[in-house]
N, C-alpha and C positions, 0 to 999 in steps of 0.2 A: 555265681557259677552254677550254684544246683539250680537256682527256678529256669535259668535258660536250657540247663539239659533236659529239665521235665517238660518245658515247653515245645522242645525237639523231640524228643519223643512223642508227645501227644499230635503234634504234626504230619511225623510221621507216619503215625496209626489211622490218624486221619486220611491223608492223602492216597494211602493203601486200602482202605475202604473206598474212598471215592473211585479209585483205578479199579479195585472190585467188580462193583454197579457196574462202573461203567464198560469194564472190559465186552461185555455183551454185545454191548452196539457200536463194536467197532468196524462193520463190514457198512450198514448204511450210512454213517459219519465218515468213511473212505471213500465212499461210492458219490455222495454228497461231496465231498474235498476236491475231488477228482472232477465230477462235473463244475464245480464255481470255477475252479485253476481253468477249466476246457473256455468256458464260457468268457472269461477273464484273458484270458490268448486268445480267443478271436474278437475282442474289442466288447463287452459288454459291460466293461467297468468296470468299481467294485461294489456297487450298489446292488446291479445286475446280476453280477458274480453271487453275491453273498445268497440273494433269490434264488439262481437256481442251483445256488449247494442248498439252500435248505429245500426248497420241494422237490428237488431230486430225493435225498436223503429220507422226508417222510415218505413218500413215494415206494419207495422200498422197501421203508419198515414197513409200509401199512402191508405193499403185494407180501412179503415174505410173513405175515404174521396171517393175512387172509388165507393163503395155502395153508402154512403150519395148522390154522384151526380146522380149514375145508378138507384137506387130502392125509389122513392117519400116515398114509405109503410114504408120505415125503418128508415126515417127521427127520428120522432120520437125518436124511439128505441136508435138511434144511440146519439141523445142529451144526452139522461136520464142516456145512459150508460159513459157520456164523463161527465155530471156534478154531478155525485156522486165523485168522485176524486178530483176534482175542489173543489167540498164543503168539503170536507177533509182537502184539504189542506191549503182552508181559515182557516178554524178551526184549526187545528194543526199549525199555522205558529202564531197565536195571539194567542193561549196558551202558547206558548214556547216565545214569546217576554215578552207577559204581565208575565209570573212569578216573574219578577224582580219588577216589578212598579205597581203590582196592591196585596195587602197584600192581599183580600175577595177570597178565592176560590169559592163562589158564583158567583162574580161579574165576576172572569176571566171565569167559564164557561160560564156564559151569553152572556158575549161580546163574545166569542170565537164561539158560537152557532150562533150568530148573524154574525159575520164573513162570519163563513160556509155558510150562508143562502141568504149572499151578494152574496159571492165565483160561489157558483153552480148557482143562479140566474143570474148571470152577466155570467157566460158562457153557459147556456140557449139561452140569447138575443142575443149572440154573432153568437152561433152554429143557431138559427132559422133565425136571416138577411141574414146568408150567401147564398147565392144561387148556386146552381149546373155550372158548366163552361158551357158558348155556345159551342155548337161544329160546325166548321165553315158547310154551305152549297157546297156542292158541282154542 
């Protein structure tokens, strides 16, 4: 009984760091998702599909990471639009866990709000440290 609840917790620390990292990229992994389903509905299979969720997806990250280094102005811009998804997905990922273990549907939107509100915040902090690449001197 104790090593399985040490092993659930260590789980779930785990799995909370990995939704961490990942919460950041979750606008080019949506945009990506969205493209394969498009591509996938009009007959390209799932082979096809899966191709262009993924080069749609880097596609994206590459254009939104080449602004964010090239244009200071659209820093900004480019957080706000990468942590609404983020905050989304905080929030949808602890409503859909807490339905099992929390009976208040009060209390799970609250935590679930509160999620989201970590989620997009934490990829705020993330996307503002990051700094543009040096580009070597010639």
């Amino acid at each position: 009984m104790g090593l399985s609840s040490v092993l659930l917790i260590v789980f779930a620390l785990v799995l909370c760091l990995f939704i961490y990292s990942m919460a950041t990229y979750a606008l080019p992994i949506a945009i990506g998702w969205l493209a394969g389903h498009w591509a996938f509905e009009t007959g390209a299979g799932e082979l096809g599909a899966g191709v262009v969720g993924i080069i749609t997806g880097g596609l994206v990250f590459g254009l939104v990471q080449s602004a964010f280094a090239r244009n200071p102005s659209l820093r900004w811009l480019i957080i706000l639009i990468f942590a609404g998804p983020a905050a989304f997905a905080g929030y949808t990922l602890v409503m859909q866990f807490s339905q099992s273990s929390i009976p208040s549907p009060v209390w799970r939107q609250i935590l679930s709000l509160i999620a989201g509100a970590f989620s997009g915040g934490s990829a705020i902090a993330r996307l503002k440290e990051s700094r543009a690449p040096s580009r070597p001197t010639l």
